[in-house]
N, C-alpha and C positions, 0 to 999 in steps of 0.2 A: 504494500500500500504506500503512498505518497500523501504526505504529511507536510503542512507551513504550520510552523510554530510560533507565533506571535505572542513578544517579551512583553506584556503589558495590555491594557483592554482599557486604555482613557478613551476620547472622543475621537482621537486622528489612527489612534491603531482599531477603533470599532472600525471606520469609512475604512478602513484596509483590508479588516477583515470579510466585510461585504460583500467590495467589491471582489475579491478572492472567492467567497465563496458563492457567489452568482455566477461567477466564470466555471463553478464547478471543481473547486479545489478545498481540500480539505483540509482546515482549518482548526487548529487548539490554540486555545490562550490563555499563557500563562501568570499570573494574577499574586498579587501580596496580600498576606492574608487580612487586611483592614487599609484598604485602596483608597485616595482620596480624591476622586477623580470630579472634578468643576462642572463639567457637562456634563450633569451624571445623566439626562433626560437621555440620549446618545452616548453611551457608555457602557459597552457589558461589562465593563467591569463593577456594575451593581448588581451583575447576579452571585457577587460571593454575598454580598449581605442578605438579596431576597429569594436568590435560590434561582430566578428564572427571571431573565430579563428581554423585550423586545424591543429591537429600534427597526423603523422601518418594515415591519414585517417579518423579521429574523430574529429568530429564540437564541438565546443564549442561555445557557445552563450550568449551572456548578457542578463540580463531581468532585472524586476523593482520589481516583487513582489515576496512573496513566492509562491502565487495560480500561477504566469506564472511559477515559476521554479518545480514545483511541474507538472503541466500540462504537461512541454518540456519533463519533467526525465519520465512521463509514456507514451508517443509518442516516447521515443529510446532516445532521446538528452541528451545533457551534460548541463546544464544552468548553466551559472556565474552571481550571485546574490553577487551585493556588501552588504556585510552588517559584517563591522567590528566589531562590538559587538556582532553579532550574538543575537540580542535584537528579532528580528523579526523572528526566528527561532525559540527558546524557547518556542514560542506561541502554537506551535502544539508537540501533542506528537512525536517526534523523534526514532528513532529506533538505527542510528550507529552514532556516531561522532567522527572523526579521525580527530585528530590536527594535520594538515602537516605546520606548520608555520617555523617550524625548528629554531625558537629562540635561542633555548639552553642555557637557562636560566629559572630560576626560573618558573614554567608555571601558569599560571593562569585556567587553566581548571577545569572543575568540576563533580565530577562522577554523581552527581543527573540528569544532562542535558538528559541522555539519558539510557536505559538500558545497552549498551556498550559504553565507552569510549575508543577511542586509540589512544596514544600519539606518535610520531615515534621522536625518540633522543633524546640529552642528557637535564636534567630539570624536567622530567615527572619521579615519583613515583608512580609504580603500587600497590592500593590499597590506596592511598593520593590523586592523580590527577586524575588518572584514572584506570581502570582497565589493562588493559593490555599494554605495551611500545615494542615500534618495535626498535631494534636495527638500526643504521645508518650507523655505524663506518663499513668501508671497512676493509673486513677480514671472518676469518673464522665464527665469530659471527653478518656478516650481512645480516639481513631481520629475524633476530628470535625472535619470539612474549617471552617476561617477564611477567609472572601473577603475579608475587615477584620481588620489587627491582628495580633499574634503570639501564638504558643502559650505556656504557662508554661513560666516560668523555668528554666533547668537546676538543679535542687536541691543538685547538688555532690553529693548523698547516695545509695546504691545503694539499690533498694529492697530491701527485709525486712532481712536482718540485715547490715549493713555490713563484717562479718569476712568472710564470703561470697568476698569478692573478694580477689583476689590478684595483688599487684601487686611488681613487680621492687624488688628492695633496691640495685641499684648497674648502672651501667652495662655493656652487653657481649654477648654471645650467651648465648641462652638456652640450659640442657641438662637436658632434661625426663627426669623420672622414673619417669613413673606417664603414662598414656592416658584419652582422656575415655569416660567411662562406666566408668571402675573405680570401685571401692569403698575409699575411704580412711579411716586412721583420725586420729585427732586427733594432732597433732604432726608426722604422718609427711611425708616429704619429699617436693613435689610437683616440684620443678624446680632449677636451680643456674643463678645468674650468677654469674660464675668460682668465688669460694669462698663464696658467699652462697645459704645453702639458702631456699628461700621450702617451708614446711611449713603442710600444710591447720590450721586453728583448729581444726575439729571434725572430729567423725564425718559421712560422706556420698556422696556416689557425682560425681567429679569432672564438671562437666557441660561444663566448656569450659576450655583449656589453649592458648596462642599454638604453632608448631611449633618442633620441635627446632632448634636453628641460628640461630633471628628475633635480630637484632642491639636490643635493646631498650634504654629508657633509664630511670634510676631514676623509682620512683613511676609507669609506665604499665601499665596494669591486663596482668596476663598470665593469671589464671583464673577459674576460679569454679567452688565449693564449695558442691552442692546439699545441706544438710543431711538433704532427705525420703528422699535416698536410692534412687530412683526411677528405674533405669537408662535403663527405655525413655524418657522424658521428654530424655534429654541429647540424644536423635536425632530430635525431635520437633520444628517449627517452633512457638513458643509462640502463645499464646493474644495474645499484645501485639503481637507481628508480624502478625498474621492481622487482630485487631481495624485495625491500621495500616493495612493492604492493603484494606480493605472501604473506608476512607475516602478512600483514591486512586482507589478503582474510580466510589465515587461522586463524586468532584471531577472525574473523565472522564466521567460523564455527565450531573455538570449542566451542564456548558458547550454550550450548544445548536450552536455552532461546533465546536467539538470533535466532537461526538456524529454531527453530521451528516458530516462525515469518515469517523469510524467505519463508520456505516451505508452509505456511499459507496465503502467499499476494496470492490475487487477478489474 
């Protein structure tokens, strides 16, 4: 069987995973065991908390082992298999692994793990880390696979309007106010770490909020403040994720090793 193993399940490796498995490819991912993912509307990685999550029309499911998440992915499913070290994965021969962790930072990856490596942004060195890196950065160089070299730089800066984002004032558990996909207005209170309100900048329709309870720490992003206002869009996998996804699909099928794998499963 022919296996992509996707390092992570936020928003940008969900639209990866998608698009992967609508092309017909069989997909696990694999998940920290208390994920803190922003978009979680768009995110399997909320079926470790609920057990079974949809975006789009696509289940995502928790499981315990490899042989369950191995079993779900050739029954059509998506399995979400915690396993942060990816210890328990290694054990079988592998075929794709694509780090969607989006760190941007130094990566820990390692090309022996699998006959293809794909890292997506900024940190991953193709031919170092891995073989091929997917560009991130919105623009005319995003979603394009690097067999040489790395993708641009992490800009430190969110795109469009950098009040957008909302990020915790003090250490501690989060205690959310307001749901992704409402409509908020400017000043009003989106969440509380202990007595530290974090309130949206503007008027907009909240499009992604960490969950109630997340133990967070000062300065890490906890939402995002779509100002167009544009409900259905919060539940929608973006157009960046997707673009992202097109250029894993294609760094899976240039590798003529790879490919012939594919074409060889079962």
């Amino acid at each position: 069987m022919f296996y992509v193993i996707l390092r992570g399940g936020g928003d940008l490796a969900t639209g990866v995973a998608i698009r992967l498995h609508r092309s017909g490819l069989k997909v696990i991912i694999a998940e920290l065991a208390r994920p803190l993912a922003v978009r979680r509307a768009v995110s399997f990685a909320e079926a470790v908390y609920e057990g079974t999550w949809t975006v789009e029309g696509v289940i995502a499911t928790r499981v315990d082992s490899l042989q369950e998440a191995t079993a779900l992915a050739d029954r059509g499913g998506v399995p979400v298999l915690v396993a942060p070290s990816m210890v328990s994965l290694v054990a079988r021969s592998l075929d794709v692994v694509v780090d969607a962790r989006l760190t941007k930072h130094t990566a820990d990856a390692d090309m022996s793990s699998a006959p293809l490596v794909i890292g997506l942004g900024p940190g991953f060195i193709a031919g170092t880390h891995c073989h091929a890196v997917v560009e991130t950065n919105r623009g005319h160089t995003l979603g394009r696979v690097y067999w040489s070299g790395s993708a641009l730089p992490d800009t430190q800066t969110p795109e469009g309007d950098p009040r957008r984002v909302l990020r915790a004032p003090a250490d501690g558990p989060l205690a959310t106010k307001a749901g992704i996909g409402d409509t908020v207005a400017a000043g009003q209170v989106i969440a509380e770490v202990g007595r530290h309100p974090i309130t949206s900048p503007f008027a907009g329709v909240l499009r992604g909020l960490i969950r109630t309870g997340a133990v967070v720490s000062r300065g890490l992003k906890v939402g995002d403040v779509d100002p167009r206002g544009v409900r259905d869009d919060c539940f929608l996998v973006s157009d960046k994720a997707l673009a992202i996804g097109g250029g894993v699909l294609e760094a899976i099928l240039t590798r003529a090793d790879v490919r012939g794998r594919l074409w060889a499963r079962p």
